[in-house]
N, CA, C and O atoms as a MOPAC input file, in Angstrom:
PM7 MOZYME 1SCF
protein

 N      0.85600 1    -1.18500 1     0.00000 1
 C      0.00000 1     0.00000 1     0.00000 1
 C      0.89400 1     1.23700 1     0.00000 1
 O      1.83700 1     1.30800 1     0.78800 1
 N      0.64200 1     2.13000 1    -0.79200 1
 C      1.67200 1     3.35100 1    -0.83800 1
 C      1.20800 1     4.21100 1     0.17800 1
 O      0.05300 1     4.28900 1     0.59700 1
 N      2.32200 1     4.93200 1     0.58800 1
 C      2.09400 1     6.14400 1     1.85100 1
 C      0.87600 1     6.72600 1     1.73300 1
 O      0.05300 1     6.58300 1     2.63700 1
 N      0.53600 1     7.60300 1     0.39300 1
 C     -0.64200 1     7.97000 1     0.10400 1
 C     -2.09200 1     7.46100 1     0.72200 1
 O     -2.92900 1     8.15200 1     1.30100 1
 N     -2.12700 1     6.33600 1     0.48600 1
 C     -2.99700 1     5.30000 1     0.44600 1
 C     -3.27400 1     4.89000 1     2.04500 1
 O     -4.32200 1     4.48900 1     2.55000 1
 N     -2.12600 1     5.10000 1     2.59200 1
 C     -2.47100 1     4.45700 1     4.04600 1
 C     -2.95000 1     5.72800 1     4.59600 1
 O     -3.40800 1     5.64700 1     5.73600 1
 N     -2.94700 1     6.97900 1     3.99800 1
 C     -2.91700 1     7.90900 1     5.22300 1
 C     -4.06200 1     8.12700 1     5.23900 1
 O     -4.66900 1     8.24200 1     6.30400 1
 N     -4.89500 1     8.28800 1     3.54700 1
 C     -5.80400 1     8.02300 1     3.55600 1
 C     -7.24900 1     7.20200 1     4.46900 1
 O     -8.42500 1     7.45800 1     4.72600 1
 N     -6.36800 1     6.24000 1     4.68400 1
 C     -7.28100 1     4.97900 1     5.37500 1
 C     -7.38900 1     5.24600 1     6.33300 1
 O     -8.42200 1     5.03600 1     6.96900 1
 N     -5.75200 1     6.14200 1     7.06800 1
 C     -5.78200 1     6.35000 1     8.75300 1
 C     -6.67400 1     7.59600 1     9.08700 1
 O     -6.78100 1     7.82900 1    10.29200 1
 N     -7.57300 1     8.74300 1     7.91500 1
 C     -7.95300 1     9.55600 1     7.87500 1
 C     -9.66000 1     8.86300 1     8.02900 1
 O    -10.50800 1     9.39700 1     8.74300 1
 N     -9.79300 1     8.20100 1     7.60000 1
 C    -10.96600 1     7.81700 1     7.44000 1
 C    -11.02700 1     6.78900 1     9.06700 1
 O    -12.14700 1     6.81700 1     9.57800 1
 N    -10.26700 1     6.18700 1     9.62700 1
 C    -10.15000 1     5.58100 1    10.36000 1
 C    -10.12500 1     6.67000 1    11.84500 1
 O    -10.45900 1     6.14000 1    12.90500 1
 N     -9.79200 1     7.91600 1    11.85300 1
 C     -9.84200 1     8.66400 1    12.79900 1
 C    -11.57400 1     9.23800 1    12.69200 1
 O    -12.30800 1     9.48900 1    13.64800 1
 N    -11.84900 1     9.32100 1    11.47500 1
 C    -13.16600 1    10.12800 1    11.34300 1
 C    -14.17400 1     8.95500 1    12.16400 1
 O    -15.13300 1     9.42800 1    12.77400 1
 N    -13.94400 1     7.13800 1    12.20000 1
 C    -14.60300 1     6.51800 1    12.88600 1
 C    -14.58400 1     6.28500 1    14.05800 1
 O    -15.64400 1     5.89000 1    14.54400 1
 N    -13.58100 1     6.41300 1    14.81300 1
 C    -13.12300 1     6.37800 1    16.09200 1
 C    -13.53300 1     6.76800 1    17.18500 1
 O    -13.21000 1     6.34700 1    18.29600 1
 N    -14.88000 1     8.28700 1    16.68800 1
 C    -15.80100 1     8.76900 1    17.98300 1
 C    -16.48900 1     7.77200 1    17.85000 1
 O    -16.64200 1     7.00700 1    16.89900 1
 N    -17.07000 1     7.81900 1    19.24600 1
 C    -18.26200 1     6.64000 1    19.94000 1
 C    -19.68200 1     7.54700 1    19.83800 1
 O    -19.78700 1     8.73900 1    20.12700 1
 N    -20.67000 1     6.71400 1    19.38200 1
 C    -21.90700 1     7.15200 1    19.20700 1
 C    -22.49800 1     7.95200 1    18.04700 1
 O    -23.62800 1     8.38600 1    17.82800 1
 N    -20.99200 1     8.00900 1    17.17900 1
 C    -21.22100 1     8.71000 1    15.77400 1
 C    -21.76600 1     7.84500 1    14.68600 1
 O    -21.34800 1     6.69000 1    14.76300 1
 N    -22.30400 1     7.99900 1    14.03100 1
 C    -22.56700 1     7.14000 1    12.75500 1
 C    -20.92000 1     7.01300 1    11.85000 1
 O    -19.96800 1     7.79300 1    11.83700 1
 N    -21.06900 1     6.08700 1    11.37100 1
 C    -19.53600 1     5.91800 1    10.14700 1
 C    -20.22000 1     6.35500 1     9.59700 1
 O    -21.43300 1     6.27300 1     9.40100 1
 N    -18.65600 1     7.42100 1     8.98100 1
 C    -18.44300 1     8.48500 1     7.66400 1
 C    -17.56400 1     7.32900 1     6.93600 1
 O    -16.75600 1     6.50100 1     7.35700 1
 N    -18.15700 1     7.69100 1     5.47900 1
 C    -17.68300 1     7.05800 1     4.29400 1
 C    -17.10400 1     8.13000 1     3.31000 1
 O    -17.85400 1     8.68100 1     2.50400 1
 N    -15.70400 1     8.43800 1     3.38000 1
 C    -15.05400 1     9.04100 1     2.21100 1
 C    -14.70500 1     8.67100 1     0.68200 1
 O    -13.84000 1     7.84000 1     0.40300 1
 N    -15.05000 1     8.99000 1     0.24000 1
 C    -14.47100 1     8.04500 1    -1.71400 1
 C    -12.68200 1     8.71200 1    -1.62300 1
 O    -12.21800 1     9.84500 1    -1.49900 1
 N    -12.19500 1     7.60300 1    -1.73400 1
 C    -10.76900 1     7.90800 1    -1.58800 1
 C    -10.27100 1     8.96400 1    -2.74000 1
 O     -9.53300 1     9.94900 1    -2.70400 1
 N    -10.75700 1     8.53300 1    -3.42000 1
 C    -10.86900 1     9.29700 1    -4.95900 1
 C    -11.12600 1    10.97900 1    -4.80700 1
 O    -10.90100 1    11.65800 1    -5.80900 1
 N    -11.42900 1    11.41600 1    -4.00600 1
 C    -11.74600 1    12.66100 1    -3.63900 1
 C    -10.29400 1    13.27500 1    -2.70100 1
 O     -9.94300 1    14.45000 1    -2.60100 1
 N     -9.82400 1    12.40200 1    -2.26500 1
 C     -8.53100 1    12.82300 1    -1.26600 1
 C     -7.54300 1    12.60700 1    -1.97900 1
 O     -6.62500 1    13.38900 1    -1.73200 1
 N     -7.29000 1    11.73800 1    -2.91300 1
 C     -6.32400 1    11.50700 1    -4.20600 1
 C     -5.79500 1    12.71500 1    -4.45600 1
 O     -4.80400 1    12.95300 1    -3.76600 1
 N     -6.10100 1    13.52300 1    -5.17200 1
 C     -5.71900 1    14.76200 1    -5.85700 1
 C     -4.65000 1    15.11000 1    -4.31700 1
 O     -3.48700 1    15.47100 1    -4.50100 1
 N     -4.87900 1    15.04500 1    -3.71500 1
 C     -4.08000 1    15.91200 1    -2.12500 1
 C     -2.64900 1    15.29300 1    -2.02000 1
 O     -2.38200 1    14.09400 1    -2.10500 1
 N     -1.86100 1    16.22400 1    -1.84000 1
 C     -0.60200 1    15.60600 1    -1.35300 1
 C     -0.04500 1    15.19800 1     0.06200 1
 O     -0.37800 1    15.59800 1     1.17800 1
 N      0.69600 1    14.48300 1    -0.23900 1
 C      0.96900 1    13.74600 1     1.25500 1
 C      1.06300 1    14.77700 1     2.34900 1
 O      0.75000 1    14.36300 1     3.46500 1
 N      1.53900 1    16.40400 1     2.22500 1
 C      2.00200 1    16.87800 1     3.34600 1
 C      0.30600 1    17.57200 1     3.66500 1
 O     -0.01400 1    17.87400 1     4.81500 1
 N     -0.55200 1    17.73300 1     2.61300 1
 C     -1.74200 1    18.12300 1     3.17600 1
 C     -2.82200 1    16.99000 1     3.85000 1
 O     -3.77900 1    17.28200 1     4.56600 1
 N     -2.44400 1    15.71000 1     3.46000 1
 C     -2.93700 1    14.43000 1     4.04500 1
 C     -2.63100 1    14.43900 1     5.70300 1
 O     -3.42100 1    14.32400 1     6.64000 1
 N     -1.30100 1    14.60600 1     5.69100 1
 C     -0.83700 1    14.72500 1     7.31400 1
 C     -1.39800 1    15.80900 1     8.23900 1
 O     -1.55400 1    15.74700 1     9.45900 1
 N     -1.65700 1    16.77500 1     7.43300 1
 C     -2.15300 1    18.07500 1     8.20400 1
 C     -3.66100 1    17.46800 1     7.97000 1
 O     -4.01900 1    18.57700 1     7.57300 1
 N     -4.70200 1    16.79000 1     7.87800 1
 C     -5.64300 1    16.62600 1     8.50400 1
 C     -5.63200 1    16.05200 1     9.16300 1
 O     -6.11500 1    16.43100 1    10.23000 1
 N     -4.90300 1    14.25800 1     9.03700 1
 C     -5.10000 1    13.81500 1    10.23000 1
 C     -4.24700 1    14.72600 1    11.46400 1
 O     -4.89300 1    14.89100 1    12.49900 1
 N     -3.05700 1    15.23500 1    11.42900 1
 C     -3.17100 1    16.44900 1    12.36400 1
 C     -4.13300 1    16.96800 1    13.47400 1
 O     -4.21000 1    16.72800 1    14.67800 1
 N     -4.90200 1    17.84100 1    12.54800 1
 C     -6.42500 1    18.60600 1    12.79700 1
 C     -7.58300 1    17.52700 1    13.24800 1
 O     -8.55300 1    18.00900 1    13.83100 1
 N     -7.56300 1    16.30400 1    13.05600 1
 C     -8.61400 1    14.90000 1    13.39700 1
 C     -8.03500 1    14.81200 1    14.48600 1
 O     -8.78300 1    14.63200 1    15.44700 1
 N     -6.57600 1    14.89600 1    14.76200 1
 C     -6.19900 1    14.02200 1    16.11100 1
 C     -6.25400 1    15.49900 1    17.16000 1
 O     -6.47800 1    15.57300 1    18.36800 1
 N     -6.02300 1    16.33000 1    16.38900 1
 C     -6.43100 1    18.01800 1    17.67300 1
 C     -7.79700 1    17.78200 1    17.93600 1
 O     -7.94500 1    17.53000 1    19.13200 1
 N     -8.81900 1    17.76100 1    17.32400 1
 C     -9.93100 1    17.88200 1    17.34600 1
 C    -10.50500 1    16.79100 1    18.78400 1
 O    -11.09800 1    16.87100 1    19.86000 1
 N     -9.92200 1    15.92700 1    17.99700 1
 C    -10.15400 1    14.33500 1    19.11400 1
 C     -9.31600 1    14.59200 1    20.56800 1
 O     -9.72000 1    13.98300 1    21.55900 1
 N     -8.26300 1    15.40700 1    20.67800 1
 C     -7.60500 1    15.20200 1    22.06300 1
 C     -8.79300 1    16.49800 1    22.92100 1
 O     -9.05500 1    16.52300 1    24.12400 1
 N     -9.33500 1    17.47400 1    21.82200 1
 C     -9.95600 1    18.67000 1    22.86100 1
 C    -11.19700 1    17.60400 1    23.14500 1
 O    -11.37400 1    17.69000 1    24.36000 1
 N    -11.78300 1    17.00600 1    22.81300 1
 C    -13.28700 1    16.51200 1    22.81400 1
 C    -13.03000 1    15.35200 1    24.10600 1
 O    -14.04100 1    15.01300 1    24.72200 1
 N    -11.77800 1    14.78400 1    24.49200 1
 C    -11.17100 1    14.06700 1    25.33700 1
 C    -11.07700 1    15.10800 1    26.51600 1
 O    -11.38400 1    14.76000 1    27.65700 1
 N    -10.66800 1    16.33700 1    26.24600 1
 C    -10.26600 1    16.84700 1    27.55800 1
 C    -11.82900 1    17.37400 1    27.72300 1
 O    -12.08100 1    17.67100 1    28.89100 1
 N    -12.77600 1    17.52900 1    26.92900 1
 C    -13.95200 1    18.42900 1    27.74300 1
 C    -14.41600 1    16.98200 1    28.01500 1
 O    -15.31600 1    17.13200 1    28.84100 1
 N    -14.29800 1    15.76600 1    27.78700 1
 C    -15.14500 1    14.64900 1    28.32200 1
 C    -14.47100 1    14.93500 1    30.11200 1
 O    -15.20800 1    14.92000 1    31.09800 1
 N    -13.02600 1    15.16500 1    30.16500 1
 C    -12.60600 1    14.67700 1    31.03600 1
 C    -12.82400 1    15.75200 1    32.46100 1
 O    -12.67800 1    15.57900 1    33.67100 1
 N    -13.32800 1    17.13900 1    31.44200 1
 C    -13.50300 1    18.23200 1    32.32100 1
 C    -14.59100 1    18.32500 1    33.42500 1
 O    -14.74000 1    18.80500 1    34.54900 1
 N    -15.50100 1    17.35900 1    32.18100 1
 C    -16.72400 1    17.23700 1    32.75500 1
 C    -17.32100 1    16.36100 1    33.62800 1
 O    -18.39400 1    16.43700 1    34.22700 1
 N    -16.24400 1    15.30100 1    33.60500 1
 C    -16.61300 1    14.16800 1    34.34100 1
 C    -15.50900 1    14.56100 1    35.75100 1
 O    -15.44200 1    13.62100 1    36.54300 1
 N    -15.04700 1    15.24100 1    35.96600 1
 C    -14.07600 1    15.89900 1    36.56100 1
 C    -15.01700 1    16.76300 1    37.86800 1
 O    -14.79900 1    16.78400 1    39.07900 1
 N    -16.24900 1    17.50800 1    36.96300 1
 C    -16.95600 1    18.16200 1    37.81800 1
 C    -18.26900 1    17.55300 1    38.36200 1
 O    -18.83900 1    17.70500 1    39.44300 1
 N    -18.66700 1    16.56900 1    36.90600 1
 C    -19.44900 1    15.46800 1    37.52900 1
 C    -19.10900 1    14.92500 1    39.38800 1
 O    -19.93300 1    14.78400 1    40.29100 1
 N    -17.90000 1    14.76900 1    39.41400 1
 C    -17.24600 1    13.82800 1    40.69200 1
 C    -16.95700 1    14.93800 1    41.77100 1
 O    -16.97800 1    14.62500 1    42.96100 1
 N    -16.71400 1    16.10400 1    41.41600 1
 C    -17.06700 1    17.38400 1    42.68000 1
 C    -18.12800 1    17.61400 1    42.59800 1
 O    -17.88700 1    18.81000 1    42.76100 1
 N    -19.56300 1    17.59400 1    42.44900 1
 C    -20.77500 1    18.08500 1    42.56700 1
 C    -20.99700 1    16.79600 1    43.39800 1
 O    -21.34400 1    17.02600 1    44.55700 1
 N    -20.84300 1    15.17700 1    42.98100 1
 C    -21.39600 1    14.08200 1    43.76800 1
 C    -20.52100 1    14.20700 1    44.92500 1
 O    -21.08300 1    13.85000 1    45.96000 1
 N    -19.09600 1    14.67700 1    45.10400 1
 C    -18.53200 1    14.32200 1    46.64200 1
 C    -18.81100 1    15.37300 1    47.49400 1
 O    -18.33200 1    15.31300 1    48.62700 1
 N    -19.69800 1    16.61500 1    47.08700 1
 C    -20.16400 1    17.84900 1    48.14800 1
 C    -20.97800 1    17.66500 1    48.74700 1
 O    -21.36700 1    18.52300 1    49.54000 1

């Protein structure tokens, strides 16, 4: 599988990775035209996106556990 090709997959593979989302289906064919260094800069931006949505889970469950121990 060429670099291209995998990053592709790992792009589509981050877009499935939230819980409770429906799977997104990309036509690879549409990300083709893109070059590898703009391939990396989304999954980039997928994996930023995914660490903030981690920290407000964690913010919240954070205050969840001070409201129940008061």
């Amino acid at each position: 599988m060429s670099n291209k090709k995998q990053l592709i997959k790992d792009i589509q593979q981050l877009l499935n990775s939230h819980e409770n989302i429906p799977t997104t289906k990309i036509n690879p064919n549409l990300l083709e035209f893109m070059d590898e260094e703009t391939l990396i800069n989304i999954i980039g931006s997928l994996l930023d996106q995914k660490e903030t949505h981690l920290e407000a889970d964690n913010e919240w469950l954070e205050q969840f556990k001070k409201d129940k121990n008061s």
